[in-house]
N, C-alpha and C positions, 0 to 999 in steps of 0.2 A: 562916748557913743558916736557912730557914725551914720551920717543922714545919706539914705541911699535916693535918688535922683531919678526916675525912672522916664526914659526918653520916648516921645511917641512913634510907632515902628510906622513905616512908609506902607503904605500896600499898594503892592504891584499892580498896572493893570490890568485887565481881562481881557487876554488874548483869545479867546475861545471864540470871539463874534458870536457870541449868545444875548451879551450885556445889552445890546441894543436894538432893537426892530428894524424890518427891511423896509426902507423907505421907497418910495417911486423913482427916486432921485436918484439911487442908491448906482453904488461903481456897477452891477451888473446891467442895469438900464440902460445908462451910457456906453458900456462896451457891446450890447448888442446893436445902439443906433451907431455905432463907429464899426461897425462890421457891417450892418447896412449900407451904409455911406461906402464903403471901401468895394462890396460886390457891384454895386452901380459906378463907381470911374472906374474900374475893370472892365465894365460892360463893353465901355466907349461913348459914343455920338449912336444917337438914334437913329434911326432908317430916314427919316427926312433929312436931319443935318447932315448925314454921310452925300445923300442926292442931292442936294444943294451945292455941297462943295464937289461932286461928280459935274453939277450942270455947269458949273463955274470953268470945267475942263482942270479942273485942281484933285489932286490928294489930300486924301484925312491926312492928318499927323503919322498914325499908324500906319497910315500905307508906305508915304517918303519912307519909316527907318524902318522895313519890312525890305525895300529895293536893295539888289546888291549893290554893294560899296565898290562897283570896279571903275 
């Protein structure tokens, strides 16, 4: 007679993002404050900083690499 063995099947896991609650934490939170963050250093320097380095007789950053290269 033969003793048959029966091994425990692995379950795969649940790719669906069902299994879990959306937490506040969660990756979409973060990528909308990292979209935030990303439209404001796009913006630049604020209208005081840009006149400040105006009253200084200097360029923003953006202006220097705006000037032609001749």
């Amino acid at each position: 007679m033969t003793t048959v063995v029966e091994k425990p099947v692995a379950q795969s896991p649940d790719i669906s993002g069902e299994s879990e609650p959306e937490r506040p934490d969660s990756v979409h939170v973060r990528v909308e404050e990292l979209r935030r963050l990303r439209a404001e250093v796009h913006a630049g320097p604020g209208v005081r900083a840009t006149q400040a380095q105006h009253d200084r007789g200097k360029l923003t950053a953006r202006e220097r690499i705006e000037l032609p290269a001749n």
